[in-house]
PASEBA-1860 file (N, C-alpha, C; in nm, 3 decimals):
! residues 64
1> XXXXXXXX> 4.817/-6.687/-2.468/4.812/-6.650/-2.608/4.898/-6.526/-2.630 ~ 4.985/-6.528/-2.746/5.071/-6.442/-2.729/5.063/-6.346/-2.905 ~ 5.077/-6.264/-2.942/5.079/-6.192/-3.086/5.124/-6.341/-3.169 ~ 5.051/-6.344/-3.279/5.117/-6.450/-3.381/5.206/-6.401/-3.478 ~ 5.219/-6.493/-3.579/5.339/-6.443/-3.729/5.270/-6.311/-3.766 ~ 5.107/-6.360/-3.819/4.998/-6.309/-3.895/4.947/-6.175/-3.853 ~ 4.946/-6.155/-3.697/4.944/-6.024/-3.640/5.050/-5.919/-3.680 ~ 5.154/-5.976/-3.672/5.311/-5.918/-3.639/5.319/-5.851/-3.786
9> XXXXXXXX> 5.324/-5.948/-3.906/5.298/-5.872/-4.040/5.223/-5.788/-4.059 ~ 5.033/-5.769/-3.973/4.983/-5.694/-4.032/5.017/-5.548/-3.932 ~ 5.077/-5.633/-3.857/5.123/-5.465/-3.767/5.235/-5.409/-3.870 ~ 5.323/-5.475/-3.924/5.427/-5.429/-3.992/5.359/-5.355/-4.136 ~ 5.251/-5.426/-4.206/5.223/-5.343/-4.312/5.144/-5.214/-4.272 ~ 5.075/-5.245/-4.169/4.939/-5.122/-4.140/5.083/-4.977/-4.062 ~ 5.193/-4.978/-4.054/5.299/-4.938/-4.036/5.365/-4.868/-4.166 ~ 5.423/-4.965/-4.218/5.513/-4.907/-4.332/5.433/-4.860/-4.429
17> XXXXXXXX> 5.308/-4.884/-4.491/5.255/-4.838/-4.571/5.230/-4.681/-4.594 ~ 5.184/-4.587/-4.431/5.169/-4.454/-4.421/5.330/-4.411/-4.504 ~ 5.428/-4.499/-4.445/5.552/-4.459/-4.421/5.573/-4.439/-4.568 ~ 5.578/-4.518/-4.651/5.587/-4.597/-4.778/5.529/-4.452/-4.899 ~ 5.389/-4.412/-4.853/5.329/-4.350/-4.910/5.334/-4.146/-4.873 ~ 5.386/-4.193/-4.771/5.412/-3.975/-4.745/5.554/-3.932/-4.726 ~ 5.664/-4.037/-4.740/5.788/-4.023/-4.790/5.806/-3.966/-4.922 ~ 5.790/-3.994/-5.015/5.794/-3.925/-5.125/5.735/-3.768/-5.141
25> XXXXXXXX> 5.626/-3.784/-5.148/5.543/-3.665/-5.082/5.582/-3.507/-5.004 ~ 5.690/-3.565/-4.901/5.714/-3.465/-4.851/5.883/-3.462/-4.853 ~ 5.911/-3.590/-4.958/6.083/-3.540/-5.021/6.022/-3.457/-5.149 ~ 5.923/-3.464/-5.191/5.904/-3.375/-5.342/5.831/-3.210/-5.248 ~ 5.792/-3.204/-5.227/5.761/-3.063/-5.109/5.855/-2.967/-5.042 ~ 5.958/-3.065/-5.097/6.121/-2.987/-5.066/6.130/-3.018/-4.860 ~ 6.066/-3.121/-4.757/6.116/-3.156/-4.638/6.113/-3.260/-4.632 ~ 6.221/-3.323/-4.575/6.288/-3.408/-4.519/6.155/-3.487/-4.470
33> XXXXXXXX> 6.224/-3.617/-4.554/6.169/-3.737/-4.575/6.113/-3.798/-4.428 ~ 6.199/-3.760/-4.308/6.176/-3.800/-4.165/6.036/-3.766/-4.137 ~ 6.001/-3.617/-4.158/5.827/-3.660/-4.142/5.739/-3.757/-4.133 ~ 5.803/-3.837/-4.263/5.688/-4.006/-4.291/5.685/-4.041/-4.130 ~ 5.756/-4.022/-4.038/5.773/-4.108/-3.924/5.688/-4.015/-3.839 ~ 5.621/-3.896/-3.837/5.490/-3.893/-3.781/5.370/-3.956/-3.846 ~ 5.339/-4.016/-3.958/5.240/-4.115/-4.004/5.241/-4.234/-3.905 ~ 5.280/-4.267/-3.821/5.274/-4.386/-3.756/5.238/-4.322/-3.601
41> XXXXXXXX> 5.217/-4.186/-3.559/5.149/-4.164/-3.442/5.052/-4.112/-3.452 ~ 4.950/-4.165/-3.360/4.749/-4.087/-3.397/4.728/-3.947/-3.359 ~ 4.664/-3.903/-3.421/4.676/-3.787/-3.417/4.743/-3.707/-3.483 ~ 4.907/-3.696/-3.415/5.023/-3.607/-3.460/5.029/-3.632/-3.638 ~ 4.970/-3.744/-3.688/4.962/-3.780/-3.831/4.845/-3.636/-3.900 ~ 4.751/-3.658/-3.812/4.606/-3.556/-3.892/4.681/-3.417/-3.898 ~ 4.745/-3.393/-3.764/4.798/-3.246/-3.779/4.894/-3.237/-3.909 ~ 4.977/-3.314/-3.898/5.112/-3.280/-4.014/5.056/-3.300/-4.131
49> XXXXXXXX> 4.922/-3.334/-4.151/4.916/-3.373/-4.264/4.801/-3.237/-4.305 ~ 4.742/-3.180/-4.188/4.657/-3.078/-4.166/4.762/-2.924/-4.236 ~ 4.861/-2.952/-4.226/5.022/-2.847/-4.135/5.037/-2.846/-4.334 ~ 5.080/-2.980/-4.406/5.116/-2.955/-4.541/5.025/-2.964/-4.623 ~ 4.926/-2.935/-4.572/4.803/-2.911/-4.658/4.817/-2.722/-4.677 ~ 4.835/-2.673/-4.579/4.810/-2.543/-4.637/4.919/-2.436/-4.554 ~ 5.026/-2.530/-4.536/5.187/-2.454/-4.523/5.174/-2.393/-4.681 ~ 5.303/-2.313/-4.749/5.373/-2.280/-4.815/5.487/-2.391/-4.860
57> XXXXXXXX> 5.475/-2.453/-4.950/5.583/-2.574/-5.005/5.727/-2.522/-4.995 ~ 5.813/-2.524/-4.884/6.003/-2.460/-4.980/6.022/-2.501/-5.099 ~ 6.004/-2.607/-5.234/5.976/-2.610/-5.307/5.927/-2.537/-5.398 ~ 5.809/-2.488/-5.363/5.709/-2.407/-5.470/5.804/-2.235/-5.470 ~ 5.879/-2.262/-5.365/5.935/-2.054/-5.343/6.075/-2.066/-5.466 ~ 6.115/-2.189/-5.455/6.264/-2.211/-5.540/6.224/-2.171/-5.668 ~ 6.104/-2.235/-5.752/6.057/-2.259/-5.861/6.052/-2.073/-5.905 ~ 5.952/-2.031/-5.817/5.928/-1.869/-5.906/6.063/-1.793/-5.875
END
């Protein structure tokens, strides 16, 4: 028995979706969109997401 179609997609959505959803996020936060690509490792996701929770936005410093 080997991975099917049906696996393979839901590996692909349970994937792109983090990706999909903290891309924007952290292109509007003023960093580079590449972040989204720690959403797809365990753990290293809670931290970065721990990290722009209560960093300083480069964004928010431009504005004042």
């Amino acid at each position: 028995m080997g991975i099917g179609l049906w696996e393979i997609i839901l590996i692909l959505f349970l994937i792109l979706i983090p990706l999909l959803l903290f891309r924007p996020i952290a292109k509007k936060a003023g960093y580079s969109g590449w972040w989204a690509m720690t959403m797809i490792i365990p753990l290293v996701n809670v931290i970065v997401i721990w990290i722009f929770a209560f960093a300083k936005w480069p964004v928010a410093h431009k504005i004042q």
